[in-house]
C-alpha positions as CSV (number, residue, x, y, z in Angstrom):
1,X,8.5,-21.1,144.5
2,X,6.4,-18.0,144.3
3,X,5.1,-16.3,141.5
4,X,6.0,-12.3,142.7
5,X,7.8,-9.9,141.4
6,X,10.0,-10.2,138.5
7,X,13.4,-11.4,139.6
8,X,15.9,-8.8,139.7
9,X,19.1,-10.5,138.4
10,X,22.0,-8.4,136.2
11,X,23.2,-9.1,133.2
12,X,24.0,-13.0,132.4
13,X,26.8,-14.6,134.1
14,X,27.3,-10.7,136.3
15,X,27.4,-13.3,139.2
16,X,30.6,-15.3,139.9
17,X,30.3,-18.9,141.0
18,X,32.3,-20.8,143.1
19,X,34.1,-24.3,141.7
20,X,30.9,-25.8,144.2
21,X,28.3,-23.7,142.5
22,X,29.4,-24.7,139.3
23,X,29.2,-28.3,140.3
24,X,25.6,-28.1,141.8
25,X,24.5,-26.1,138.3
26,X,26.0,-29.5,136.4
27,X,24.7,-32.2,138.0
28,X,21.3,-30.0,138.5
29,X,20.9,-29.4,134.5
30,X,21.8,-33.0,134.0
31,X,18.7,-33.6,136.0
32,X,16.2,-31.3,134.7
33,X,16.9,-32.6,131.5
34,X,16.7,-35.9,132.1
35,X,13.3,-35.4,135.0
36,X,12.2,-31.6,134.3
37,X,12.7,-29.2,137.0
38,X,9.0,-30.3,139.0
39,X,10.8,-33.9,138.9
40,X,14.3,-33.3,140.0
41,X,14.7,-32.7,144.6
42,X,17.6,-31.5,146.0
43,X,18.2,-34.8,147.1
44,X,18.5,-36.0,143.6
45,X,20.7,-33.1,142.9
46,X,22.6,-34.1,146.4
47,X,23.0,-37.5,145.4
48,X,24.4,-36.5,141.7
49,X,27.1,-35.0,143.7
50,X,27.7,-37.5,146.3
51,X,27.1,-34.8,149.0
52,X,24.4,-33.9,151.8
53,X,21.1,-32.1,150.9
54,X,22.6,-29.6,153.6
55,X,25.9,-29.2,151.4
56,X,23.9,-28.4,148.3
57,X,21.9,-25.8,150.2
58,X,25.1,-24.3,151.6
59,X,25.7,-23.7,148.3
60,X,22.2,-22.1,147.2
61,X,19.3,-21.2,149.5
62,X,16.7,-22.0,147.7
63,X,16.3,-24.4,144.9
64,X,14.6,-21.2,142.7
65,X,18.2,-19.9,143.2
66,X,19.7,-23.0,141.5
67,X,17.2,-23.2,138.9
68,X,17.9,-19.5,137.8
69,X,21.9,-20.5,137.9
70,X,21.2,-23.4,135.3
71,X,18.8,-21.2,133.3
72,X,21.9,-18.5,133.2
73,X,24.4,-20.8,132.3
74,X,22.3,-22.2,129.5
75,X,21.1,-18.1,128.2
76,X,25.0,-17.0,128.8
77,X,25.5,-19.3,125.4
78,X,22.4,-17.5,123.6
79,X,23.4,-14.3,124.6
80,X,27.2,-15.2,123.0
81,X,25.3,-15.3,119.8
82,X,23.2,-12.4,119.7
83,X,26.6,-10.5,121.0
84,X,28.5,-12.1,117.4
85,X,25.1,-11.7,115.1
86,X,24.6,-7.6,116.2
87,X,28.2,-7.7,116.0
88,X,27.2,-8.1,111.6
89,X,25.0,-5.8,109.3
90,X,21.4,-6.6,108.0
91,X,20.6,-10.0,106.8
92,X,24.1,-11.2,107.8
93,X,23.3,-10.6,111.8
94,X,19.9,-12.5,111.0
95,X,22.1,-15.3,109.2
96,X,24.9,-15.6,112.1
97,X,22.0,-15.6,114.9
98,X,20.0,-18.4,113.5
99,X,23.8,-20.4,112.2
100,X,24.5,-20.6,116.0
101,X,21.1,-20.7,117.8
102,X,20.6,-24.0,116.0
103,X,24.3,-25.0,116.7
104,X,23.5,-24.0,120.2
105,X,19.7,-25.7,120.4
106,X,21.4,-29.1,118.2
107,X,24.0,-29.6,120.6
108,X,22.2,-29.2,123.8
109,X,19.0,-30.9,123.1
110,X,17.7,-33.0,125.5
111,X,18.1,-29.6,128.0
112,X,16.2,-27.5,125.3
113,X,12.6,-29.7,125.7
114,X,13.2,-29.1,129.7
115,X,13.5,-25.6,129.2
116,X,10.8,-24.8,126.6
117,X,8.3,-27.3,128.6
118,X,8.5,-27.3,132.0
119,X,5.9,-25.4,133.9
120,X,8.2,-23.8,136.3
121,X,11.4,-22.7,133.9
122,X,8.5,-21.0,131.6
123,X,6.8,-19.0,134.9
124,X,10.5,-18.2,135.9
125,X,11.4,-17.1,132.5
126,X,8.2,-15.1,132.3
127,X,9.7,-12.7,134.9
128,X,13.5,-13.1,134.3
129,X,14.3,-9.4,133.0
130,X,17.3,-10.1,131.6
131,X,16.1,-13.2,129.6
132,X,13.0,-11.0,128.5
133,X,15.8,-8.3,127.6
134,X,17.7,-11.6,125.6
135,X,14.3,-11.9,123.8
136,X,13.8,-8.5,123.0
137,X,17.5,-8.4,121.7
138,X,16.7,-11.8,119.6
139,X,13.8,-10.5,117.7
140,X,15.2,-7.6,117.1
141,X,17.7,-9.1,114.8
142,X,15.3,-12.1,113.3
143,X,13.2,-9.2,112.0
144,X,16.2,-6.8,111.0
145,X,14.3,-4.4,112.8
146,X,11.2,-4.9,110.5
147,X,7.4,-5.0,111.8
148,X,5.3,-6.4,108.7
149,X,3.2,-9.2,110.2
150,X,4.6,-11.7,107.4
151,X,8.7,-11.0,109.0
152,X,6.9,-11.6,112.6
153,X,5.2,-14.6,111.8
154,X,8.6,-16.2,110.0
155,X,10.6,-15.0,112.6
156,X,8.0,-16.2,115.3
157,X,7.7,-19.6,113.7
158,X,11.7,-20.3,113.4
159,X,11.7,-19.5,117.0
160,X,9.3,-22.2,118.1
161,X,10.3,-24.6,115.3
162,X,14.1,-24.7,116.4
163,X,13.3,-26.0,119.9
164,X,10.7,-28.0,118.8
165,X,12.4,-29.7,115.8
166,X,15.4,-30.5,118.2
167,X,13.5,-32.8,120.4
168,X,10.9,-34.3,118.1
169,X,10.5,-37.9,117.4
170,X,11.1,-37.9,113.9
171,X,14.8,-36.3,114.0
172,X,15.5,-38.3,117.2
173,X,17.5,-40.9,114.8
174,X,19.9,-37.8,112.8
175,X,23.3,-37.1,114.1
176,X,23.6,-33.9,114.9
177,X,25.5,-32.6,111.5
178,X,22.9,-33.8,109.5
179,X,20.0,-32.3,111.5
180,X,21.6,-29.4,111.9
181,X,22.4,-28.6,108.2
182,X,18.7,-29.5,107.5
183,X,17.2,-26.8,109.5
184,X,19.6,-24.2,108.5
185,X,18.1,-25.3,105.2
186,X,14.9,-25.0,106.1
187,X,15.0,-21.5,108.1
188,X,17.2,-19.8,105.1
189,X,13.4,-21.2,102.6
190,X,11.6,-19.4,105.9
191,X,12.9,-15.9,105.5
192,X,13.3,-16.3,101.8
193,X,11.0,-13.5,100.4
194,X,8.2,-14.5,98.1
195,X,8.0,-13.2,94.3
């Protein structure tokens, strides 16, 4: 994979799949999260699917091109929740975006450490316009549009706690209601402001 240009892709999910895409992009997120992207082949991925390395690459040229598809996939369901939360007004959007970005981060979390720490999704990511646009978007509401540095810092420290919290030892043991209703707690005391 080389590290040129930023990768000219439209906006999430523009690009239909076929029934065989969409089956490569499963068994290939199963993988990463379970191996990182560095650790999963295309003979893993082959394997998963009980089909030829040469079918898989039918499929997707490179494996770049499947790792952007799983990335997509994953940012499509992010990108459903900034669409509902700018959808709302003021502290309500802020509410609704962080309500489903920890549903979303809860319920898929052994594919959120993968994605936040692999070397390769982050230098992907880093020139993936439209997940830099998704970013842009997500801040935007976080802050309600604010630029004080104590709204950045809370809105910059809920963004790395969520995926980090997720995937840490300590909540590895808390079904998924219960975590999730304790970080919902625990982001409302973050943008809480002081007296």
């Amino acid at each position: 994979m080389s590290s040129a240009a930023p990768l000219e892709v439209g906006r999430l999910g523009a690009v239909p799949r076929t029934a065989a895409q969409t089956r490569v992009i499963t068994a290939a997120l199963d993988l990463f999260g379970q191996h990182g992207v560095s650790g999963t082949s295309l003979q893993m991925i082959a394997d998963a699917m009980g089909v030829t390395k040469a079918a898989v690459y039918h499929q997707f040229k490179t494996k770049e091109e499947i790792v952007i598809a799983v990335l997509e996939v994953d940012l499509m369901r992010l990108e459903s929740a900034l669409d509902a939360a700018e959808a709302e007004q003021g502290p309500r959007a802020r509410e609704v975006l962080l309500t489903l970005v920890i549903d979303l981060a809860v319920q898929r979390r052994r594919i959120v450490s993968a994605l936040q720490q692999d070397p390769v999704i982050i230098r992907l990511f880093a020139r993936h316009k439209p997940f830099l646009a998704l970013m842009d978007r997500l801040f935007a509401v976080l802050t309600d549009g604010e630029s004080s540095a104590g709204v950045r810092v809370r809105a910059a420290m809920i963004s790395a706690a969520i995926g980090g919290a997720v995937t840490h030892p300590l909540v590895m043991g808390l079904d998924d209601e219960t975590l999730r209703t304790q970080m919902l707690h625990v982001t409302r005391q973050l943008f809480e402001r002081p007296a």
